[in-house]
C-alpha positions as CSV (number, residue, x, y, z in Angstrom):
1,X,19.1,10.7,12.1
2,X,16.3,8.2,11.3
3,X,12.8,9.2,8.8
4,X,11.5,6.8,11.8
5,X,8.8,8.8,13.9
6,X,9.7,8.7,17.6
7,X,6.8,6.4,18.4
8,X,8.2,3.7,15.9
9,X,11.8,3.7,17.2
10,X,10.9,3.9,21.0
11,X,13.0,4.7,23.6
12,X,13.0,8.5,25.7
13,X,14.6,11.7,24.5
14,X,17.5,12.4,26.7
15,X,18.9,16.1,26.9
16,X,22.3,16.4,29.2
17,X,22.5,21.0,29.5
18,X,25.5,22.5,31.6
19,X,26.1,19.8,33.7
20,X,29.0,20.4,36.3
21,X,29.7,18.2,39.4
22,X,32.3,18.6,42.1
23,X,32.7,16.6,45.1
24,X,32.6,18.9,48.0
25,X,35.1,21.8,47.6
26,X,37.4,19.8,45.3
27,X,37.6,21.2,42.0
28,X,34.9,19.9,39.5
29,X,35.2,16.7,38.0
30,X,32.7,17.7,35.6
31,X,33.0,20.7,33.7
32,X,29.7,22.1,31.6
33,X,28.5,18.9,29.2
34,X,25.9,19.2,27.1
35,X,25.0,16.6,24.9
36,X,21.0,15.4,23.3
37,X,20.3,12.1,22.4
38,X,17.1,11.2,20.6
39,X,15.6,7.8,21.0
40,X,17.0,4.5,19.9
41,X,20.3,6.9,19.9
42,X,23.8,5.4,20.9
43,X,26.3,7.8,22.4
44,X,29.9,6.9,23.2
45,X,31.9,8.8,26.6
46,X,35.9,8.6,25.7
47,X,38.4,10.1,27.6
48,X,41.4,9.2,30.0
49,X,40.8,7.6,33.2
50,X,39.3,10.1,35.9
51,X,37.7,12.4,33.5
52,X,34.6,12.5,34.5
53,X,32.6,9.8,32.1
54,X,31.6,7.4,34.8
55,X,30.4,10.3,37.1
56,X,28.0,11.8,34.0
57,X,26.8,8.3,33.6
58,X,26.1,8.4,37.5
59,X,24.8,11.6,37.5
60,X,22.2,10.7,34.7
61,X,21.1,7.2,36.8
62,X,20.4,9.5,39.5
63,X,23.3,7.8,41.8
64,X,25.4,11.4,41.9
65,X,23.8,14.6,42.5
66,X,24.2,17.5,39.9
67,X,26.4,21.2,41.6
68,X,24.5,22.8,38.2
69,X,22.7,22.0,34.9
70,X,20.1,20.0,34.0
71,X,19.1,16.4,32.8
72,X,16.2,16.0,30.6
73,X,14.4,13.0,29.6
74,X,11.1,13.6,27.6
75,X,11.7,17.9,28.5
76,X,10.9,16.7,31.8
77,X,13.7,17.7,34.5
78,X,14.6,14.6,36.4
79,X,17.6,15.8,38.5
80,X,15.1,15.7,41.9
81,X,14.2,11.8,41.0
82,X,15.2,8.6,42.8
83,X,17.4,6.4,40.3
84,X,14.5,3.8,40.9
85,X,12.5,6.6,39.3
86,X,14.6,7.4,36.2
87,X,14.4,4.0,34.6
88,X,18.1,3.8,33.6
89,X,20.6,1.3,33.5
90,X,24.5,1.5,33.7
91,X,26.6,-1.4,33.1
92,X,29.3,-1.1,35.3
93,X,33.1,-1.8,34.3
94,X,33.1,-4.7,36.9
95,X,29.5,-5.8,36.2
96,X,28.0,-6.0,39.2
97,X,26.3,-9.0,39.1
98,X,24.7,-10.7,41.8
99,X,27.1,-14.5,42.5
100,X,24.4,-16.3,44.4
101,X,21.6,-16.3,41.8
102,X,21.6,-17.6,38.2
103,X,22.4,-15.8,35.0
104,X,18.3,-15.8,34.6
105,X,17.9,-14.2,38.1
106,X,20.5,-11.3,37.6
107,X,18.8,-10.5,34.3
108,X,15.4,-10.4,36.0
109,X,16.6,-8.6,39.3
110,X,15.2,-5.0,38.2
111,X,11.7,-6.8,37.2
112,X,11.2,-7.9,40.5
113,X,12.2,-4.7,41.9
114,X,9.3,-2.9,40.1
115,X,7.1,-5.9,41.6
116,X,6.7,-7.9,38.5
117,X,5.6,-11.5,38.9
118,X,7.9,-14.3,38.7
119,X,7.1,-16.0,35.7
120,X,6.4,-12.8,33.4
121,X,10.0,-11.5,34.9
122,X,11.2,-14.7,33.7
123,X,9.8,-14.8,30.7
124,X,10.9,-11.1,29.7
125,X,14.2,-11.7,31.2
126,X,14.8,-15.1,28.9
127,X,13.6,-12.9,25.8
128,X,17.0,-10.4,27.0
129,X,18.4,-13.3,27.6
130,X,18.1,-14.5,23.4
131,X,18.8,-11.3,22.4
132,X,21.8,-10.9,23.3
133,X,23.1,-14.7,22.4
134,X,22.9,-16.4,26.0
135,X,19.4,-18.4,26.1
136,X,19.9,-21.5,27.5
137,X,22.6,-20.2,30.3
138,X,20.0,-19.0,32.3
139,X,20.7,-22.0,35.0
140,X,24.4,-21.0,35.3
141,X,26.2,-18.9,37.9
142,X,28.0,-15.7,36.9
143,X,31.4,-17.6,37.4
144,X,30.7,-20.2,35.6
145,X,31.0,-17.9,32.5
146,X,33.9,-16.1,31.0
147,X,34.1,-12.4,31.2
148,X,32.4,-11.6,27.5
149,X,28.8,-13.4,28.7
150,X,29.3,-11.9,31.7
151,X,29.1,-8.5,30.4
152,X,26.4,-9.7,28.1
153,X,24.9,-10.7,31.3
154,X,25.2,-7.2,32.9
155,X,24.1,-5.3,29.3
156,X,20.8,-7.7,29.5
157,X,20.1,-6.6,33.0
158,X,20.9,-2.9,32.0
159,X,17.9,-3.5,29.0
160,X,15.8,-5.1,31.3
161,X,15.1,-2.1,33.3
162,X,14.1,0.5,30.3
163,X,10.6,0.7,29.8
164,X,10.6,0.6,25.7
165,X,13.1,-2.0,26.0
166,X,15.4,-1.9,22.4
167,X,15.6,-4.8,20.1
168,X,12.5,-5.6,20.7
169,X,11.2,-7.5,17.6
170,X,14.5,-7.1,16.4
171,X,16.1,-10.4,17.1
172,X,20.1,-10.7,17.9
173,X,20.2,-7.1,16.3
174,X,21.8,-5.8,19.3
175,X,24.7,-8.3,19.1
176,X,27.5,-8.6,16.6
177,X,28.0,-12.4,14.7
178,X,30.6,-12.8,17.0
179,X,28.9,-12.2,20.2
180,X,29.6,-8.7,21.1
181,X,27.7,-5.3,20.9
182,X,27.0,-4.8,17.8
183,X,28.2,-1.5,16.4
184,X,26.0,1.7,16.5
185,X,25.7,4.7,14.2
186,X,28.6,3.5,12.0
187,X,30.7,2.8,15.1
């Protein structure tokens, strides 16, 4: 862990305690996981398909409902919140952007969901935009990019909605040489 105090790295403390989830009477998909993740921490869900990482990853955005546990952010229990409530943002394996607006727009979609005017979402939106190695594709359409920017696209979009967004001040930190994520925690 960091000597940086938790006001200097930013970011929310998220606690994940007994969570189990099962759709209906079908057996549970997701069986006691417990995990804590202090700010500006990366974690990493592996396992084989239909294990269960998407739905804890759903169930922390607030778009699944919790059979048991709790979910954490700041000691505060959040399972009763709204996902528009949580502030968290999931980039999706198939993106989920938006085809009829501009790489620009998608990135600023969740600014002008919290009601944030147009040109300071645009202006936050073309600082994600730099960050992550896309500024000056803000004009183009999601198909008009190859599928790396476009998950770049999606992972700006994702930053966009966190209140102590990361890398601020930081640059291209967040992105490899070559364009990618950059690796985390010696990753």
């Amino acid at each position: 862990m960091s000597d940086l105090s938790l006001s200097q790295r930013g970011g929310r403390r998220l606690d994940v305690e007994g969570v189990w989830k099962s759709y209906g009477s079908q057996p549970f998909v997701v069986r006691d996981v417990s995990f804590a993740l202090e700010p500006g921490e990366f974690l990493t869900l592996l396992g084989p398909s239909g294990s269960g990482k998407t739905t804890i990853l759903m169930l922390i955005a607030g778009f699944e409902t919790l059979s048991r546990g709790k979910i954490r952010v700041d000691g505060r229990d959040i399972a009763g919140q709204p996902p528009e409530q949580r502030n968290f943002g999931i980039v999706f394996q198939g993106y989920a952007l938006f085809p009829h607006m501009s790489v620009l727009d998608n990135v600023a979609f969740p600014l002008r969901m919290k009601g944030v005017g147009m040109r300071e979402r645009l202006r936050q939106a073309g600082e994600m935009l730099e960050k992550v190695g896309l500024d000056g594709l803000g004009s183009r359409r999601p198909h008009e990019l190859s599928g790396g920017p476009q998950q770049r696209v999606a992972l700006a979009r994702a930053l966009e909605r966190l209140p102590h967004r990361p890398g601020a001040g930081r640059g291209r930190s967040l992105m490899a040489k070559n364009g990618s994520p950059a690796p985390q925690n010696g990753a």
